[in-house]
C-alpha positions in Angstrom: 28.8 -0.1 9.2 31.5 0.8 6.4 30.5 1.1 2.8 30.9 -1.5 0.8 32.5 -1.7 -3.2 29.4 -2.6 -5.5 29.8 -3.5 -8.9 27.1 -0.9 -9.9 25.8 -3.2 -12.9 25.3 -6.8 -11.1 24.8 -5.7 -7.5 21.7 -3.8 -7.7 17.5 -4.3 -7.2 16.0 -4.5 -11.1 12.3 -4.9 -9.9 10.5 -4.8 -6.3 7.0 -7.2 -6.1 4.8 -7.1 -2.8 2.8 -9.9 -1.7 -0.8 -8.8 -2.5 -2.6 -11.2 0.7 -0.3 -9.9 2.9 0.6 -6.2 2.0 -2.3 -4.3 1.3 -3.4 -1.1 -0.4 -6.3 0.7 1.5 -7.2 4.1 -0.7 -5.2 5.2 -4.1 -3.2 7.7 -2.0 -1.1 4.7 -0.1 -1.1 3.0 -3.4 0.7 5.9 -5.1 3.2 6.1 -1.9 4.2 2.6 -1.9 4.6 2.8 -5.7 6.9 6.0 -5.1 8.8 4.6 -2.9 9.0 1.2 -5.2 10.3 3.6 -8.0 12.6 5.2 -5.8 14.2 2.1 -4.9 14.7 0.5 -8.3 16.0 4.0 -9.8 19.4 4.1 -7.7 20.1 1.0 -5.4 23.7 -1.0 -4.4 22.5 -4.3 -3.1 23.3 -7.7 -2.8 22.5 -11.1 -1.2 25.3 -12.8 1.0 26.7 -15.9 0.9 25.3 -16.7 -2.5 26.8 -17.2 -5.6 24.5 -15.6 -7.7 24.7 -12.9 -9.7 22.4 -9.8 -9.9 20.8 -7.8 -10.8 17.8 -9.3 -8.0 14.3 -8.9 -7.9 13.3 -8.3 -4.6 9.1 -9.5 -3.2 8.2 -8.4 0.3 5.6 -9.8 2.3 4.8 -9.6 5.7 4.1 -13.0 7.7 3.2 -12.0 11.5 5.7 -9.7 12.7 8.1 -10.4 10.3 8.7 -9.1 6.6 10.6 -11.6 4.3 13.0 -10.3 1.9 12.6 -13.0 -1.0 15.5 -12.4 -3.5 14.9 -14.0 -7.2 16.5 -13.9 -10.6 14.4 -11.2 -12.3 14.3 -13.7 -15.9 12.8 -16.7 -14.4 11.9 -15.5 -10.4 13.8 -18.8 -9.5 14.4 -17.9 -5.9 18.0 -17.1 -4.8 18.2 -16.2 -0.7 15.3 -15.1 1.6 15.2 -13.5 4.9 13.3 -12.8 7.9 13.7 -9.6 9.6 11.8 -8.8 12.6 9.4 -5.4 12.3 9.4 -5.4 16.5 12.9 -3.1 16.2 11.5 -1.0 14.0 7.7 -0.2 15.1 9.4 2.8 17.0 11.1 4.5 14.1 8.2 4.4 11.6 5.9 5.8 13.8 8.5 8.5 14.0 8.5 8.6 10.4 5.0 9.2 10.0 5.2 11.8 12.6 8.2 13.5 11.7 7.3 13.5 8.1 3.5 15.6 9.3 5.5 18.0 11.1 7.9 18.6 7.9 4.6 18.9 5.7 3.2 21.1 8.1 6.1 23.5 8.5 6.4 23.6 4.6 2.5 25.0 4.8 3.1 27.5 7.5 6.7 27.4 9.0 9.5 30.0 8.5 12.6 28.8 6.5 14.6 28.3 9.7 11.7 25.9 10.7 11.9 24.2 8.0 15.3 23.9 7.6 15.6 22.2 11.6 12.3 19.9 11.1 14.6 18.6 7.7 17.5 18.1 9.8 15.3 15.9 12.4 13.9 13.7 9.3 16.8 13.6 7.7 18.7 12.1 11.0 16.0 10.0 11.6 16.0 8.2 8.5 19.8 7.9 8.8 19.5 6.0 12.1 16.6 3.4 10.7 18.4 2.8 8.0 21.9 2.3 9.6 19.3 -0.4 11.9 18.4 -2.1 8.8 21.7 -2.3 7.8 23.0 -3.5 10.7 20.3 -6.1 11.3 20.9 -7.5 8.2 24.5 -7.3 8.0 26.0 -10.3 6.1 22.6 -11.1 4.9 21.4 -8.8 2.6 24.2 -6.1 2.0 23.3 -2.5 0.5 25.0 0.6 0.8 23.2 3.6 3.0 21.3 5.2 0.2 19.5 1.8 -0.9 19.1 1.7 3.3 17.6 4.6 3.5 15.0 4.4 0.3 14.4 0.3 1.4 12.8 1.9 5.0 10.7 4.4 3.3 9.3 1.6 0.8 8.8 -0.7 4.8 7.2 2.7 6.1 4.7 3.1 3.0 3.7 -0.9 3.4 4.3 -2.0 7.1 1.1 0.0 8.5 -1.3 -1.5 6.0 -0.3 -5.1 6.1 -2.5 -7.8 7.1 -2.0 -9.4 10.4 -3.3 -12.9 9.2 -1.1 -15.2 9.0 -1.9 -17.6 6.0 -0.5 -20.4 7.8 -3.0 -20.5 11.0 -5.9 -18.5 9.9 -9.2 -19.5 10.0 -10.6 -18.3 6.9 -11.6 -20.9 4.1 -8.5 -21.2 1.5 -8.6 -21.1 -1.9 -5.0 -22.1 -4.1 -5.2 -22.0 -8.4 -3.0 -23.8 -10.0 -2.1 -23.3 -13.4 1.5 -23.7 -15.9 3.7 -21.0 -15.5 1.5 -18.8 -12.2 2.3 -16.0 -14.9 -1.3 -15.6 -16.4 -4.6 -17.8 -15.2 -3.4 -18.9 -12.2 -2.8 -15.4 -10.7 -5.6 -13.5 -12.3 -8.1 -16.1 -10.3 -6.1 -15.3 -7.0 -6.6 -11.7 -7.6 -10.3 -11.9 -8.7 -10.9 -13.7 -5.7 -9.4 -11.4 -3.2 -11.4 -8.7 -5.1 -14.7 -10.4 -5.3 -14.2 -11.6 -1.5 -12.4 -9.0 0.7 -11.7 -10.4 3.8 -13.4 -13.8 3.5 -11.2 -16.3 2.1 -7.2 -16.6 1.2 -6.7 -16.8 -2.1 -3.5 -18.6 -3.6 -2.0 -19.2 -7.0 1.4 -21.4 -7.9 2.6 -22.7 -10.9 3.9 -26.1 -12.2 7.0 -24.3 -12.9 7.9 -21.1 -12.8 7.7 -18.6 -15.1 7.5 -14.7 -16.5 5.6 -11.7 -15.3 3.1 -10.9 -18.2 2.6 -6.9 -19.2 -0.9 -8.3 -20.6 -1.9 -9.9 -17.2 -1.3 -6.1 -15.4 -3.1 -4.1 -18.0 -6.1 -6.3 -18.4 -6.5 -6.0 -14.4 -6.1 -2.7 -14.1 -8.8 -2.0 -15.9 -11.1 -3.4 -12.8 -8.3 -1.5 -10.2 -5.8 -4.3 -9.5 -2.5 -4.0 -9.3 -0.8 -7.1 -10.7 3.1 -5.5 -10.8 2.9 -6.8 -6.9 2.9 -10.7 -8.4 5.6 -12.3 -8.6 5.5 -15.9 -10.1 6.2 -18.9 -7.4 5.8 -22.8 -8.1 3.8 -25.0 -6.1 7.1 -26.4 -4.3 7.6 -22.5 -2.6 3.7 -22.7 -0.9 3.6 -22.2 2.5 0.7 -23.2 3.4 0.3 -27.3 2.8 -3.3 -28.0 2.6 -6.0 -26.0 1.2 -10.6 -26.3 1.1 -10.3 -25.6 -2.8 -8.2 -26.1 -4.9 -8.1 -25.6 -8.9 -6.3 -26.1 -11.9 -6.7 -24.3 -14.7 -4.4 -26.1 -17.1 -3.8 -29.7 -18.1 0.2 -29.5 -16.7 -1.2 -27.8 -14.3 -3.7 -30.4 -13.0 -0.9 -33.2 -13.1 1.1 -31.6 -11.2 -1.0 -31.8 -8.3 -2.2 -35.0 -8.9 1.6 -36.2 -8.4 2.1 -34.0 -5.4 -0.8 -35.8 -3.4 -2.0 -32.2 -2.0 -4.1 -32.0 1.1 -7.1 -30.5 0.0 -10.8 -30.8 0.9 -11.5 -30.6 -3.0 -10.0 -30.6 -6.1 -11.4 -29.3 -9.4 -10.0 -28.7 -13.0 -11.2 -25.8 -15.2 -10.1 -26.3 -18.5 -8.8 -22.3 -19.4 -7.5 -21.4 -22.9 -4.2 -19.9 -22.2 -4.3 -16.1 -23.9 -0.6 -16.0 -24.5 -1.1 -18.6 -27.6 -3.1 -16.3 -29.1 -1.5 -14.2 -32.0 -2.0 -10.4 -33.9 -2.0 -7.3 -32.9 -2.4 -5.7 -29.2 -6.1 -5.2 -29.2 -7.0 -8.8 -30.2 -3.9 -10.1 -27.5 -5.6 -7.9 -24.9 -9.1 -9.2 -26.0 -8.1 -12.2 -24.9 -7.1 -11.7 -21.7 -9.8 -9.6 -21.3 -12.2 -13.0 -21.9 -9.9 -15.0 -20.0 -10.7 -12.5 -17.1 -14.0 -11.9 -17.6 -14.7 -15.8 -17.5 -13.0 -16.8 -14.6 -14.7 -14.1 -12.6 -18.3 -15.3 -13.7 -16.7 -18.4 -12.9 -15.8 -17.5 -9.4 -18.5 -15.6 -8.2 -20.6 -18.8 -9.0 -18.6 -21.4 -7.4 -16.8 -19.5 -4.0 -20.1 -17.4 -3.3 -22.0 -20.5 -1.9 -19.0 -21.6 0.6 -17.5 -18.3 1.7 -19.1 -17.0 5.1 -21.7 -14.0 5.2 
C-alpha cells in the first residue's frame, strides 16, 4: 500500500483507552508495556477513519470481543462515537508470537551477542514488524487509514494487549452481570465498575454507562490509583452503546441516571438506586476535590462488598 497525504494536525490519534473487562493487565511489567506502547502511539501517529466526515484528531478504545479486537474511533471532547471496526486477530496470532520470540532473541543478543549478531537479529525484527504492520494496513484498507509508522507502533500496542485479553465474551458468558448507571459514566458510574472488577476478579462482569455521555475526569484516575487501578483505560459510553441487553443487577447512582433506565425498560433481574453525591460539584482547592472522590470511592466500595458478596459464586 502507497502512503497517503495526512494533514498532520486533524488526521492523527490524540488519546488511546483499552477496555478494562476485556483487555487485561496481569503484573506491573505488562502494565508498563502496554502503556509504552500507548505513549508511543499518541506521540507520532497519521491516522484517520474512512468514509466519515469527521474531523480529527480521534481517540481511539480497543477491546477485544472473541477473536476480534474493535477499533472504536470517538471525538476525544465528548467520546461521541465516530466509526468502529472489527478486525479479526486469526491473521495475526502467527506474527505476534513471532514478535515475542524475535523480540527474546534481540534482548538476548544485546546481553551476550557480538555486534554483527546484533545487528542481523535487528534486521529480522525490524522486517518482521514491517510485514505485520503492512497486514494491518492492508486489512484495514479503506477502513481505518494510517501511514506505516502509526502501522507499525499500532501492532506493538496489539502485541503488548492481545496475549492478556480475556476470552469471555460479555455477551454469552455465564458469569452474574453487574451494569452502574450514573449521568455522565465519567465519575460514579465507572469507579463502581472498577471496584467491582477489583473486589471480584473473575466472578462477575461488571458494567457502567451513562445517561449521556460525557468527559474523562483526571480526579477519577488519581483517586483509583491510589488502590492500583488504572482508570486512563475508561473511556465514557451511554447506555444506548451497551452490548449486552439484559443484566442480574443493575444500579443507578444518580437521579438522571435512574430515569433513564426507567424509560429504557431494561431487562434486568433487579434494579436498585443508590443515591451518590456527585464529587465534581464540590468546590476549593485539590486536596478537598480529591477528598471527595476519595469518600465517593471509599463508600461505594463498602457499598459493594456488602451488596455483590452475598450473590457472586465462591
Amino acid at each position: 500500500m502507497s502512503e497517503k497525504g495526512f494533514d498532520r494536525k486533524t488526521d492523527r490519534i490524540s488519546s488511546v483507552t483499552l477496555d478494562p473487562e476485556t483487555i487485561i493487565s496481569l503484573n506491573q511489567d505488562e502494565a508498563h508495556e502496554r502503556r509504552v506502547a500507548i505513549y508511543d502511539l499518541v506521540e507520532e501517529n497519521a491516522f484517520f477513519p474512512a468514509r466519515v466526515k469527521a474531523k480529527g484528531p480521534f481517540a481511539l478504545h480497543m477491546s477485544i470481543i472473541g477473536n476480534y479486537v474493535v477499533f472504536d474511533v470517538r471525538n476525544p471532547e465528548n467520546f461521541e462515537p465516530i466509526a468502529a471496526h472489527y478486525l479479526s486477530l486469526t491473521p495475526f496470532r502467527g506474527p505476534i508470537r513471532d514478535y515475542f520470540r524475535v523480540r527474546e532473541s534481540y534482548y538476548e543478543a544485546i546481553r551476550s551477542g557480538s555486534p554483527h549478531q546484533i545487528e542481523a537479529v535487528d534486521m529480522g525484527r525490524r522486517g518482521l514488524h514491517n510485514e505485520a504492520a503492512e497486514l494491518l494496513r492492508t486489512r484495514l484498507h479503506n477502513k481505518l487509514e494510517m501511514d506505516m509508522g502509526t502501522a507499525r507502533r499500532l501492532f506493538t500496542l496489539l502485541c503488548a494487549v492481545q496475549p492478556y485479553a480475556s476470552r469471555v465474551d460479555a455477551r454469552s458468558g455465564k458469569l452474574p452481570t453487574v451494569l452502574f448507571v450514573c449521568s455522565m459514566n465519567s465519575v460514579r458510574s465507572p469507579m463502581a465498575a472498577a471496584l467491582a472488577r477489583l473486589l471480584f476478579p473473575g466472578k462477575l462482569i461488571s458494567r457502567s454507562a451513562g445517561a449521556r455521555s460525557g468527559q474523562a475526569d483526571g480526579f477519577v484516575h488519581a483517586a483509583m490509583e491510589e488502590l492500583g487501578i488504572d482508570m486512563s483505560v475508561h473511556t465514557p459510553h451511554t447506555m444506548d452503546e451497551l452490548v449486552a441487553t439484559r443484566f442480574d443487577l443493575v444500579i443507578t447512582l444518580s437521579s438522571e441516571a435512574r430515569e433513564a433506565v426507567a424509560s429504557r425498560n431494561i431487562d434486568a433481574d433487579t434494579i436498585e438506586h443508590w443515591p451518590t453525591d456527585d464529587p465534581t460539584l464540590v468546590r476549593g482547592s485539590r486536596e478537598v476535590r480529591l477528598a471527595a472522590y476519595h469518600q465517593l470511592r471509599d463508600s461505594l466500595k463498602k457499598r459493594i462488598i456488602e451488596r455483590l458478596r452475598p450473590i457472586l459464586p465462591d
